[in-house]
N, CA, C and O atoms as a Tripos MOL2 file, in Angstrom:
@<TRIPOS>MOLECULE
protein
  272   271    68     0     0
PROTEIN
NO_CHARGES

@<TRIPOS>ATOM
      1 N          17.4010   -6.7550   22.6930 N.3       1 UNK1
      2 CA         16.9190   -8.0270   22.1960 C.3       1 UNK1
      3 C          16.1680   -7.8010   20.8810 C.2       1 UNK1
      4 O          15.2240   -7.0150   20.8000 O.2       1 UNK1
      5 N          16.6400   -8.5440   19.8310 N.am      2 UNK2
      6 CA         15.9140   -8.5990   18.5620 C.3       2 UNK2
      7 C          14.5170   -9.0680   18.5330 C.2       2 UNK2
      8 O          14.0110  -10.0250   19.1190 O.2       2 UNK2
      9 N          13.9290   -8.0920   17.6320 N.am      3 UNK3
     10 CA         12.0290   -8.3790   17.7520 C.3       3 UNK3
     11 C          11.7870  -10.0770   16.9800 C.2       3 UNK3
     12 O          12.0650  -10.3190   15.8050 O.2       3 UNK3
     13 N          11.2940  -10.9510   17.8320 N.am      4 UNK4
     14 CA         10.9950  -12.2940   16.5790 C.3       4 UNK4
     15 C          10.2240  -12.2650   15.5880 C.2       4 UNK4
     16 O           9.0690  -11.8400   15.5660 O.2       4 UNK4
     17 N          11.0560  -12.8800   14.4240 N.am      5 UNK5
     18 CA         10.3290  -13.2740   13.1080 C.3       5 UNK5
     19 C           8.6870  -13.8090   13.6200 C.2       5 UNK5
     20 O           8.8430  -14.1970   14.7780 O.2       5 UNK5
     21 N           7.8600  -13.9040   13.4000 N.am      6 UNK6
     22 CA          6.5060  -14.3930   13.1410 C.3       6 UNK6
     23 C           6.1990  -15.0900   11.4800 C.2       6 UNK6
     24 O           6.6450  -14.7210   10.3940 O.2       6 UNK6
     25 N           5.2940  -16.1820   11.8100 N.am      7 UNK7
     26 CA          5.0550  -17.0670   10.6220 C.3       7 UNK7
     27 C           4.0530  -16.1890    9.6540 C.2       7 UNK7
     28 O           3.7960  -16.4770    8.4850 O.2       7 UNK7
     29 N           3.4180  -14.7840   10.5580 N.am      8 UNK8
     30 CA          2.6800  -13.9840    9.2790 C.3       8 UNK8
     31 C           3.5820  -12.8250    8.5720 C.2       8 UNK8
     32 O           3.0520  -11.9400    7.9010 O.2       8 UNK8
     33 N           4.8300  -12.8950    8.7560 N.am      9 UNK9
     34 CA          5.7440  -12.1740    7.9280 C.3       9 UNK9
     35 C           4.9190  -11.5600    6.6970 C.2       9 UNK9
     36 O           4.0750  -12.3630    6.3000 O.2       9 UNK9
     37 N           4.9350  -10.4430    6.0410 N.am     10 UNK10
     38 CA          4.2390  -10.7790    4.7040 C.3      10 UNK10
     39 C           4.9120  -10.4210    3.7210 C.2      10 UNK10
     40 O           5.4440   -9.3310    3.9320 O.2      10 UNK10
     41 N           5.1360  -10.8510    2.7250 N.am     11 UNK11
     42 CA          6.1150  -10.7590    1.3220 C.3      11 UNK11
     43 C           5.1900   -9.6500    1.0400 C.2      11 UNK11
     44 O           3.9670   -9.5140    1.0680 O.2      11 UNK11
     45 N           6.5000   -8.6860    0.6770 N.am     12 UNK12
     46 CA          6.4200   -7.3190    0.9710 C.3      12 UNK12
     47 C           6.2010   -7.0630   -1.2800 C.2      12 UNK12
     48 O           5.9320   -5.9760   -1.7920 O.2      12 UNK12
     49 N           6.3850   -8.1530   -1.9460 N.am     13 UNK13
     50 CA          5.8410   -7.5270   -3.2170 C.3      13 UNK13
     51 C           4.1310   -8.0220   -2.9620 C.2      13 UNK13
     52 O           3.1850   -7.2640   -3.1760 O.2      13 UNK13
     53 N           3.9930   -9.5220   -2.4380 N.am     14 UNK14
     54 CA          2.1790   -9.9030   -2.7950 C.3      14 UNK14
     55 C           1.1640   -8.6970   -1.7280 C.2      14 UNK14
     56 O          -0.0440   -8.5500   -1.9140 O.2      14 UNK14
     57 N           2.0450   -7.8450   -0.5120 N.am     15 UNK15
     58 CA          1.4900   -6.7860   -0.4330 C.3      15 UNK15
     59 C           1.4250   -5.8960   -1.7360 C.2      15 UNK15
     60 O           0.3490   -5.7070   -2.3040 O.2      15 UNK15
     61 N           2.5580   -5.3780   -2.1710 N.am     16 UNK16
     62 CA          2.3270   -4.2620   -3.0540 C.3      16 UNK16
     63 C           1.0990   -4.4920   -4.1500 C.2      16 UNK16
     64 O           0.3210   -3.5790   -4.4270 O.2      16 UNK16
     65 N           1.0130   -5.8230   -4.7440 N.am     17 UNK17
     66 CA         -0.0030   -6.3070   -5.5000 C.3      17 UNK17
     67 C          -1.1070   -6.6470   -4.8860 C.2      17 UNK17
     68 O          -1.9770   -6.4530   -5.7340 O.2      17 UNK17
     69 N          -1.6680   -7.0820   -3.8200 N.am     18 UNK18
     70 CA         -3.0490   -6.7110   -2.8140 C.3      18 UNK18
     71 C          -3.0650   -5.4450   -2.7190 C.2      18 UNK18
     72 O          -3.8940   -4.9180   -3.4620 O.2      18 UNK18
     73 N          -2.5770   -4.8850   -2.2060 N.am     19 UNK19
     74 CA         -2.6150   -3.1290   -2.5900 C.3      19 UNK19
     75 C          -3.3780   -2.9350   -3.7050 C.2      19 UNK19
     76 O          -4.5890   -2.8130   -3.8850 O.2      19 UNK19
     77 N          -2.3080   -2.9290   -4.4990 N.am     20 UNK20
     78 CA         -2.6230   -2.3740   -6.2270 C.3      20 UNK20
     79 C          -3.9340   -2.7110   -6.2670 C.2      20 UNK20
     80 O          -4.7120   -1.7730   -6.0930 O.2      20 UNK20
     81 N          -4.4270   -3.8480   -6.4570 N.am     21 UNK21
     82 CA         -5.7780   -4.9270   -6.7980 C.3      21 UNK21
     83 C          -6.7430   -3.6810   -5.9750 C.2      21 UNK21
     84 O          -7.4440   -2.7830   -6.4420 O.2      21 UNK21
     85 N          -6.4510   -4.0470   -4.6510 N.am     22 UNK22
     86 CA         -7.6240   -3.0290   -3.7430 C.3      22 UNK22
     87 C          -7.7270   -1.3480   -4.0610 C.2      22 UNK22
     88 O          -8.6400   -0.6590   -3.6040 O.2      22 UNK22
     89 N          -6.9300   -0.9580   -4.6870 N.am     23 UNK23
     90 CA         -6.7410    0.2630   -4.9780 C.3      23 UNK23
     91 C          -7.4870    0.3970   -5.9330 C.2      23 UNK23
     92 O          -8.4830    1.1180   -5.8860 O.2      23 UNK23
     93 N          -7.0220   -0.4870   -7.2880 N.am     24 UNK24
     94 CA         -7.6100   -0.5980   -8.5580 C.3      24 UNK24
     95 C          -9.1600   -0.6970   -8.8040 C.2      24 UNK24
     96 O          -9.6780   -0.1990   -9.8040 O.2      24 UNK24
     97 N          -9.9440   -1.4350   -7.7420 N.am     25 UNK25
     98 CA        -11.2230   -1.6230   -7.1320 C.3      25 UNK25
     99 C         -12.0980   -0.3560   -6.5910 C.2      25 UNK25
    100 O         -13.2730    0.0000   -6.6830 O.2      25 UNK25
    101 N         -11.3390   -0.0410   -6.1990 N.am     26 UNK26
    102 CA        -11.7950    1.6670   -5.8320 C.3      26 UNK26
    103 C         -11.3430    2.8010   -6.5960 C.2      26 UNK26
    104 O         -11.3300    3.9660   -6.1980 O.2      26 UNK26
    105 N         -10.8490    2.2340   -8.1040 N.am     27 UNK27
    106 CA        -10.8630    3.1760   -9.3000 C.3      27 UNK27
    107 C          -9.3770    4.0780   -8.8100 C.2      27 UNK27
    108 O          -9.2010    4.8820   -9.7260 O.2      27 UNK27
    109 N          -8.4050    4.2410   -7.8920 N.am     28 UNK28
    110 CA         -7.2370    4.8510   -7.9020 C.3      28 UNK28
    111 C          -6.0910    4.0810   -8.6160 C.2      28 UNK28
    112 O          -6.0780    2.8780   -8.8770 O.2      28 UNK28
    113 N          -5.1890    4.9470   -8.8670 N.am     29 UNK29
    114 CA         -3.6880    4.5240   -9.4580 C.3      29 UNK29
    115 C          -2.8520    5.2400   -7.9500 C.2      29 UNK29
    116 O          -3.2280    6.1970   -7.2730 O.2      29 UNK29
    117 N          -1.6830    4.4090   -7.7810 N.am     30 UNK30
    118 CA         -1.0370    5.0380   -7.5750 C.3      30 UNK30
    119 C           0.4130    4.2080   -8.0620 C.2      30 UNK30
    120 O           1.0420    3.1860   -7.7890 O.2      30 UNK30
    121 N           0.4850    5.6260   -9.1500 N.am     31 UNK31
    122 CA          2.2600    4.7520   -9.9480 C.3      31 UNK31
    123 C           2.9660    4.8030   -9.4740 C.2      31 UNK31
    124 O           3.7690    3.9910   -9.9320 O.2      31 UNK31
    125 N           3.4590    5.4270   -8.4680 N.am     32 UNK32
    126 CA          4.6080    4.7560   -8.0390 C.3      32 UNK32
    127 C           4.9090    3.7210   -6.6810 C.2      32 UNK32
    128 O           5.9880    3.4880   -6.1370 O.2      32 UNK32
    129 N           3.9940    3.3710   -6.4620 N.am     33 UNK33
    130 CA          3.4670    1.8950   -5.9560 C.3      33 UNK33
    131 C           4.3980    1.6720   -5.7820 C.2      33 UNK33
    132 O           5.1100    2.6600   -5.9620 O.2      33 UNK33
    133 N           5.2230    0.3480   -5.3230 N.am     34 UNK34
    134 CA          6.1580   -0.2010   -5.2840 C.3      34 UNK34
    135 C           6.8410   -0.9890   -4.2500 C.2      34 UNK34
    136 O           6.5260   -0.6990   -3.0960 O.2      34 UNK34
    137 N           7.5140   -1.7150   -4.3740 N.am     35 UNK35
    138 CA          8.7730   -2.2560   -3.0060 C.3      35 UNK35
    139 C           9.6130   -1.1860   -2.9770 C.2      35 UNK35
    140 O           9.9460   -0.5100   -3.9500 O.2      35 UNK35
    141 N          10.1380   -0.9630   -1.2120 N.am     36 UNK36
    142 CA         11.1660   -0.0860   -1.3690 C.3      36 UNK36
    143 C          12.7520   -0.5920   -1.8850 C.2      36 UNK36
    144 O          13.3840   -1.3920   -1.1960 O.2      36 UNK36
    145 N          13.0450   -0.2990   -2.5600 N.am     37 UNK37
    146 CA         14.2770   -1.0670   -3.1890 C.3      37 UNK37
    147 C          15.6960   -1.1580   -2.1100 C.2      37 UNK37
    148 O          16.6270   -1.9510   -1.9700 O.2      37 UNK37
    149 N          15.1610    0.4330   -1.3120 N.am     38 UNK38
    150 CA         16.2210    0.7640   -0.3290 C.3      38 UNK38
    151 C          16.3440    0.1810    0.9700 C.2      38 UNK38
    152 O          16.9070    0.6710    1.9490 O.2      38 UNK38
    153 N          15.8100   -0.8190    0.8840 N.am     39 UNK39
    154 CA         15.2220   -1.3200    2.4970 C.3      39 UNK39
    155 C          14.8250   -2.8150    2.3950 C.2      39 UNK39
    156 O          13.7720   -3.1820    2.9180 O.2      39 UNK39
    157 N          15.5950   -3.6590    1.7670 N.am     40 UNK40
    158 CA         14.8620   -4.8020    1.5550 C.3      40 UNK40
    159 C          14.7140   -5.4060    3.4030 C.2      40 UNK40
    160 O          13.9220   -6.2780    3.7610 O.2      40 UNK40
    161 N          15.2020   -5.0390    3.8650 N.am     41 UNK41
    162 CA         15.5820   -5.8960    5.1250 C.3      41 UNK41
    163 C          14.2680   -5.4700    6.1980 C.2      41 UNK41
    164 O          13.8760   -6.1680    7.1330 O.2      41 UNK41
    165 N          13.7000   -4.0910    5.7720 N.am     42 UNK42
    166 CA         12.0550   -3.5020    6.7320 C.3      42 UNK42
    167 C          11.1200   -3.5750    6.0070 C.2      42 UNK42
    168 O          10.1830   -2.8430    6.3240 O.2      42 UNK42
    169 N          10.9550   -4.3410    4.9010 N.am     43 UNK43
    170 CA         10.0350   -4.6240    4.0320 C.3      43 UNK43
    171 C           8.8220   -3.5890    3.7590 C.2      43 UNK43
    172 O           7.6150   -3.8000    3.6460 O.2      43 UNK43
    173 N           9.5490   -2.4360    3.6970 N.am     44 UNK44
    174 CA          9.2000   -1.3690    3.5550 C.3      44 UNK44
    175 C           7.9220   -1.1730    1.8250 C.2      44 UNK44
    176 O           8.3080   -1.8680    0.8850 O.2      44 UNK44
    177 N           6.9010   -0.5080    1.6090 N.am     45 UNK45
    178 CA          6.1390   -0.2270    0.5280 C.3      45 UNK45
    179 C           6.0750    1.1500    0.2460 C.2      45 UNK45
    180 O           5.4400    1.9360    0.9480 O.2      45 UNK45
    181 N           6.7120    1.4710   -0.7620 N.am     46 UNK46
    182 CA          6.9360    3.2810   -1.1790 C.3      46 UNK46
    183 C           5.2450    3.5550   -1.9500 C.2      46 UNK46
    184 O           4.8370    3.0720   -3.0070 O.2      46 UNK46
    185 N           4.8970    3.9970   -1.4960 N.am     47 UNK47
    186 CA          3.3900    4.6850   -2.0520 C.3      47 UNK47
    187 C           3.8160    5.8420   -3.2900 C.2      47 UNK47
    188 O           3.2620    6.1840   -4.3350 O.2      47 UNK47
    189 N           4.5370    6.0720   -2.8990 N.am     48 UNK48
    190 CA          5.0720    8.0210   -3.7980 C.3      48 UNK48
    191 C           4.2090    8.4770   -3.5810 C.2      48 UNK48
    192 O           3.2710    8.1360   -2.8600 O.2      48 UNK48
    193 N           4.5350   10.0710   -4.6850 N.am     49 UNK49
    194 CA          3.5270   11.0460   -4.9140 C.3      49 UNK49
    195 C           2.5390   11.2740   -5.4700 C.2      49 UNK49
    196 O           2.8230   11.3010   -6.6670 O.2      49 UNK49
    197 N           1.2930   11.5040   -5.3010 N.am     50 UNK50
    198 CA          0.2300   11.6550   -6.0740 C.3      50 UNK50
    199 C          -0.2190   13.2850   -6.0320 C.2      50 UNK50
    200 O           0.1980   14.3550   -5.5870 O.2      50 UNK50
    201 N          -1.2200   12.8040   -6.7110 N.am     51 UNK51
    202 CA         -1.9710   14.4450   -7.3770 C.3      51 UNK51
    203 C          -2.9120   14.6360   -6.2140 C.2      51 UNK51
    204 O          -3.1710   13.6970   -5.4600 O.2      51 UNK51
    205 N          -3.4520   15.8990   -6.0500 N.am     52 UNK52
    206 CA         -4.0550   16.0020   -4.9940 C.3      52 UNK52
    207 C          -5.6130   15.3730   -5.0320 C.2      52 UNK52
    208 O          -6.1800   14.7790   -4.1150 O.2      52 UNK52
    209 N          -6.2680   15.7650   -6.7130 N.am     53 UNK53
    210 CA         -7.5810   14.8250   -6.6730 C.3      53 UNK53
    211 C          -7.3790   13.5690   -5.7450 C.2      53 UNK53
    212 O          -8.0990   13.2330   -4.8040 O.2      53 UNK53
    213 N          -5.9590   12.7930   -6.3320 N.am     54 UNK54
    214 CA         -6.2450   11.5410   -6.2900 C.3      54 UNK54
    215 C          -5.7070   11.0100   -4.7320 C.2      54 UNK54
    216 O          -5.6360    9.8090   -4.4700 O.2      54 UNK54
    217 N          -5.4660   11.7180   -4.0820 N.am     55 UNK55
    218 CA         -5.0650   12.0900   -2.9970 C.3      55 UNK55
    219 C          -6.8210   12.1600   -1.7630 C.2      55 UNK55
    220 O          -6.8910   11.7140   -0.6180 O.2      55 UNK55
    221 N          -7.9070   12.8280   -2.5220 N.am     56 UNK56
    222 CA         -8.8440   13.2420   -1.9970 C.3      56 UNK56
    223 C         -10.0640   12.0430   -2.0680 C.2      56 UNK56
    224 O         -11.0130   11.9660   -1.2870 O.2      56 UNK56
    225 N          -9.7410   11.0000   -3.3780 N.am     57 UNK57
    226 CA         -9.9860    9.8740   -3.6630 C.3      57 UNK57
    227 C          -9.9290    8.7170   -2.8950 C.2      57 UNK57
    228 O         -10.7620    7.8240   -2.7340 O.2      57 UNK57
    229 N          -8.6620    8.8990   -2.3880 N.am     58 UNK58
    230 CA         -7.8990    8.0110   -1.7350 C.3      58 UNK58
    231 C          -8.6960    7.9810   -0.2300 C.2      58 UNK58
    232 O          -9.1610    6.9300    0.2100 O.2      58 UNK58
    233 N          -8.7980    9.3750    0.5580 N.am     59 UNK59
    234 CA         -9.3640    9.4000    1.7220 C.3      59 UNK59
    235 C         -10.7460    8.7220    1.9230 C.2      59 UNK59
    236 O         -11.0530    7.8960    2.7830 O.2      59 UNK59
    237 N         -11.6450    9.3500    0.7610 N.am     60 UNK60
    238 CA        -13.1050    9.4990    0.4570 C.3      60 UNK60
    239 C         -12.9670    7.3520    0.8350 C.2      60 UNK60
    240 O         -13.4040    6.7660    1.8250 O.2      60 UNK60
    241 N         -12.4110    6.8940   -0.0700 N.am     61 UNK61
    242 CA        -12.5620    5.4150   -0.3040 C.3      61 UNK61
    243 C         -12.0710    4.5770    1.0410 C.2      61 UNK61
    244 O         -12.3540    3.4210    1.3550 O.2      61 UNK61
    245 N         -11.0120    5.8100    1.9210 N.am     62 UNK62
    246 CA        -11.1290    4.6790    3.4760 C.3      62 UNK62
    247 C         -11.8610    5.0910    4.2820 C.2      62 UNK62
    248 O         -11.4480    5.1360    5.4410 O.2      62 UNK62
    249 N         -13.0880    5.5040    4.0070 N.am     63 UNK63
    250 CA        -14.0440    6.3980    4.9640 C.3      63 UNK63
    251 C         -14.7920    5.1710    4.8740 C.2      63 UNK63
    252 O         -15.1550    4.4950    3.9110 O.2      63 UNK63
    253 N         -14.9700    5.0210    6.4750 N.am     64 UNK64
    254 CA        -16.2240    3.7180    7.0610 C.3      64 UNK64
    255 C         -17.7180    4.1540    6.1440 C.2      64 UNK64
    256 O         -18.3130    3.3570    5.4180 O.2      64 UNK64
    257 N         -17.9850    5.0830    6.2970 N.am     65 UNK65
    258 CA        -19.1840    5.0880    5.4690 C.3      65 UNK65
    259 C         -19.2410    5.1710    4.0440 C.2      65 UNK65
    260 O         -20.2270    5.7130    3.5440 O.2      65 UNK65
    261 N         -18.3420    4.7210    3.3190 N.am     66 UNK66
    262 CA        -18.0680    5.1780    1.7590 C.3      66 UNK66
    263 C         -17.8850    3.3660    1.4510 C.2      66 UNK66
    264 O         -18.2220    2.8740    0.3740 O.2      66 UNK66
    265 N         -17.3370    2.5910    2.5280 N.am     67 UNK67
    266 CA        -17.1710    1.5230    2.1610 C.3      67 UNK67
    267 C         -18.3540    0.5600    2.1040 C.2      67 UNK67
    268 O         -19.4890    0.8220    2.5020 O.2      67 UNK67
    269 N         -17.9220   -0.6540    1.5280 N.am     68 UNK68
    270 CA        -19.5790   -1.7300    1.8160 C.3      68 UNK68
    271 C         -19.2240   -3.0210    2.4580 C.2      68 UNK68
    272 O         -20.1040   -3.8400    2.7260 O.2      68 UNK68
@<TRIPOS>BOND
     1     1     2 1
     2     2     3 1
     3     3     4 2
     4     3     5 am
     5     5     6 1
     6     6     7 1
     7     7     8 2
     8     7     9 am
     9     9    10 1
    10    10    11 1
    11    11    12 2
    12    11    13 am
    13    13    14 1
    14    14    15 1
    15    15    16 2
    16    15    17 am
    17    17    18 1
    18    18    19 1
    19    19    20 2
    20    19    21 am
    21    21    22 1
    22    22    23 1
    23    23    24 2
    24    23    25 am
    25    25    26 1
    26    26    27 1
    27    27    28 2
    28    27    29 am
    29    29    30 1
    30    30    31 1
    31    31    32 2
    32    31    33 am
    33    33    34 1
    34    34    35 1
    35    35    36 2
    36    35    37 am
    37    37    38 1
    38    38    39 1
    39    39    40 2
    40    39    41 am
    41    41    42 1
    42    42    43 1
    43    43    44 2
    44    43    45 am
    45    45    46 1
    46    46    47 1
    47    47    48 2
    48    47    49 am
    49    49    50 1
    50    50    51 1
    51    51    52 2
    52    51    53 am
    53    53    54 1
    54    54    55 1
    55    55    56 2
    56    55    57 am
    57    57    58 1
    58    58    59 1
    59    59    60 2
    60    59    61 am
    61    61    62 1
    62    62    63 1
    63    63    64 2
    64    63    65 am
    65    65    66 1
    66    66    67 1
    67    67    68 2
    68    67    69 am
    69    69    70 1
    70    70    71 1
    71    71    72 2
    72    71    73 am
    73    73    74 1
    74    74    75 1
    75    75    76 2
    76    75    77 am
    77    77    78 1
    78    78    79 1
    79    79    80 2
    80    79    81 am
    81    81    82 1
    82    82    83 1
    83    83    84 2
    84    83    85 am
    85    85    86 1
    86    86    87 1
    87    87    88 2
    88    87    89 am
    89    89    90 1
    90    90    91 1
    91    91    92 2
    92    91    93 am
    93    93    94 1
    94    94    95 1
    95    95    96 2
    96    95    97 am
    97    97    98 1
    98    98    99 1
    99    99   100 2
   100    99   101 am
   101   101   102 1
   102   102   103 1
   103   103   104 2
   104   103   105 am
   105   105   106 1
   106   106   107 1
   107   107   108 2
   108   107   109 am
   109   109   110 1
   110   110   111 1
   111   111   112 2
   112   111   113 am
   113   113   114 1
   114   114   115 1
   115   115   116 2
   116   115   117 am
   117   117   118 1
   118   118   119 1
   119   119   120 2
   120   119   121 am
   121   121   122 1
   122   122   123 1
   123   123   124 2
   124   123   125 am
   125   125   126 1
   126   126   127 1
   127   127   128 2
   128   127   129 am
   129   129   130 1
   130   130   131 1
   131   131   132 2
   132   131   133 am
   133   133   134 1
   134   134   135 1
   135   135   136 2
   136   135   137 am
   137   137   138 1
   138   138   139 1
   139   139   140 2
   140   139   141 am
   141   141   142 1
   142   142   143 1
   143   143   144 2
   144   143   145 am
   145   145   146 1
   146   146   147 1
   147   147   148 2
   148   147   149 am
   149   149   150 1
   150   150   151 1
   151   151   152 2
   152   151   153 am
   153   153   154 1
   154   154   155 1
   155   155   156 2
   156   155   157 am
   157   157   158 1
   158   158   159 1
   159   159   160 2
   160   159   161 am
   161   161   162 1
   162   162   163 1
   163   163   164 2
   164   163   165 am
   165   165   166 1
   166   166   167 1
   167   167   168 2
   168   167   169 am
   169   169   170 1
   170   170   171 1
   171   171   172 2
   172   171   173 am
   173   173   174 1
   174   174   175 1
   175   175   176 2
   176   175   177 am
   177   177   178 1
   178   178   179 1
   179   179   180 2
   180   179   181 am
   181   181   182 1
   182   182   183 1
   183   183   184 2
   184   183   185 am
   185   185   186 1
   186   186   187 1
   187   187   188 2
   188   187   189 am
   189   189   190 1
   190   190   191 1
   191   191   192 2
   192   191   193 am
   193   193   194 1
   194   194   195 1
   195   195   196 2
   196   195   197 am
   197   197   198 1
   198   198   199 1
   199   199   200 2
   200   199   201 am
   201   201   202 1
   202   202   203 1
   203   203   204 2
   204   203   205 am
   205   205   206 1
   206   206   207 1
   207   207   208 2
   208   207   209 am
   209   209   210 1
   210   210   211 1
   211   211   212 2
   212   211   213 am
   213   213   214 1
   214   214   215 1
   215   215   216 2
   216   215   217 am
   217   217   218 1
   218   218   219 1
   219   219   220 2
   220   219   221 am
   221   221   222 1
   222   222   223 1
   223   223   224 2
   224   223   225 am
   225   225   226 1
   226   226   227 1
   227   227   228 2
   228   227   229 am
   229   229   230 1
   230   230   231 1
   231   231   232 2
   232   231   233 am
   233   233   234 1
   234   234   235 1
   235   235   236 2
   236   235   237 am
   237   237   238 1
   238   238   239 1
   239   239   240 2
   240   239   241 am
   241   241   242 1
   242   242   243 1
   243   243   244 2
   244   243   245 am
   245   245   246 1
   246   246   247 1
   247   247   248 2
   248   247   249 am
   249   249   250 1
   250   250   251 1
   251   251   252 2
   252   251   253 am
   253   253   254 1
   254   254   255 1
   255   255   256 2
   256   255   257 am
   257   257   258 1
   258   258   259 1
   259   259   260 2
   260   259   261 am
   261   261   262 1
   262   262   263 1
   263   263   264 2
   264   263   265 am
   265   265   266 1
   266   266   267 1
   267   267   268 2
   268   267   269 am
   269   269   270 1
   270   270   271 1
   271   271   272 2
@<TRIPOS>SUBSTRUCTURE
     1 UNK1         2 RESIDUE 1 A UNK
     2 UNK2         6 RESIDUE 1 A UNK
     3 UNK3        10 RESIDUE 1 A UNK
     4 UNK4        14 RESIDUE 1 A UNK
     5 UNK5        18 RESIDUE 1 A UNK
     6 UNK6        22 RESIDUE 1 A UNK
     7 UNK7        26 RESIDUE 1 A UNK
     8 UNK8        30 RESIDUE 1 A UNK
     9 UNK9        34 RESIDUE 1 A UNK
    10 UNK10       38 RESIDUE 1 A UNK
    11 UNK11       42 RESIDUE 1 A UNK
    12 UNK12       46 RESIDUE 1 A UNK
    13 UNK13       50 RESIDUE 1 A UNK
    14 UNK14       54 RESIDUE 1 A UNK
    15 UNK15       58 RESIDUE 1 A UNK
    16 UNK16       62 RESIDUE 1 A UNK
    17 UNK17       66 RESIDUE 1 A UNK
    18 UNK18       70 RESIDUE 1 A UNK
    19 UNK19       74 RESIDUE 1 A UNK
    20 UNK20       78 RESIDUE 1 A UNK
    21 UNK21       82 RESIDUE 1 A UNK
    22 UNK22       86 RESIDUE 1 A UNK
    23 UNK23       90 RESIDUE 1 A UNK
    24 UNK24       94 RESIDUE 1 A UNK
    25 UNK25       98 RESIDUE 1 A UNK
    26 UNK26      102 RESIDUE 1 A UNK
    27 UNK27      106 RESIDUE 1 A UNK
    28 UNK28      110 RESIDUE 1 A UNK
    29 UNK29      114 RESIDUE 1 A UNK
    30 UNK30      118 RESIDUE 1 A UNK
    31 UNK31      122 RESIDUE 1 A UNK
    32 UNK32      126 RESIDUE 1 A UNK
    33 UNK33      130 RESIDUE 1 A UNK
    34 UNK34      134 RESIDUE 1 A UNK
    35 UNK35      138 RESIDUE 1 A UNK
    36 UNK36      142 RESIDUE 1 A UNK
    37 UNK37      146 RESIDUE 1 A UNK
    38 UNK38      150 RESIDUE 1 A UNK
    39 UNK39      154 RESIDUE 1 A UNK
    40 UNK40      158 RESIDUE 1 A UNK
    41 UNK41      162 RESIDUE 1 A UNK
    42 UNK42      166 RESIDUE 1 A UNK
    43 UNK43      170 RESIDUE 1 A UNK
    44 UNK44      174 RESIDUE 1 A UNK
    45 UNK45      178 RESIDUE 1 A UNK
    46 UNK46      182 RESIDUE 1 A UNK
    47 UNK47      186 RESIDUE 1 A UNK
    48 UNK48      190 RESIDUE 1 A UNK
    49 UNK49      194 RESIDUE 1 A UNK
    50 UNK50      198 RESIDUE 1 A UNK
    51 UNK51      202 RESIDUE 1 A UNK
    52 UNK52      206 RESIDUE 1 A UNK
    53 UNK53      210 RESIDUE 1 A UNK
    54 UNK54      214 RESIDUE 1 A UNK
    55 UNK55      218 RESIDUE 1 A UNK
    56 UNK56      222 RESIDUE 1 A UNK
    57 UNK57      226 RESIDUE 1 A UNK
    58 UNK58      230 RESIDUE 1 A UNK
    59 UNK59      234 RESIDUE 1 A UNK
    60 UNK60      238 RESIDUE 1 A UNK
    61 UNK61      242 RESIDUE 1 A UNK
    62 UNK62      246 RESIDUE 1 A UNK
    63 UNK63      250 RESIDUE 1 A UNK
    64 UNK64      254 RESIDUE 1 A UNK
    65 UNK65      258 RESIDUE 1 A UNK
    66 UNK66      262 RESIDUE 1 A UNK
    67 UNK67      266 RESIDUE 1 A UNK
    68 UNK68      270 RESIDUE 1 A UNK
């Protein structure tokens, strides 16, 4: 049996751009951000590769105590 659609579906680019925004807020890039192009149908979000600083950035900023 197929899983049902739900009305909070979420458009899988105004994620990638809430992303970006929240990312950008906490001073990271990550370029290759994106929709997965290969997958429109699992509304999949490709993060790519990053550098390891920014990698260490990334953790530091989802740490409960780092946040406000």
């Amino acid at each position: 049996m197929a899983p049902k659609k739900t009305q909070d579906v979420t458009d899988t680019q105004a994620a990638v751009e809430a992303l970006r925004a929240a990312l950008d807020g906490a001073g990271i890039v990550l370029p290759s951000l994106r929709v997965d192009p290969a997958s429109p149908g699992l509304q999949l979000v490709e993060l790519g590769r990053v550098r390891a600083d920014v990698a260490v950035r990334l953790a530091k900023a989802l740490q409960p105590e780092t946040r406000e």
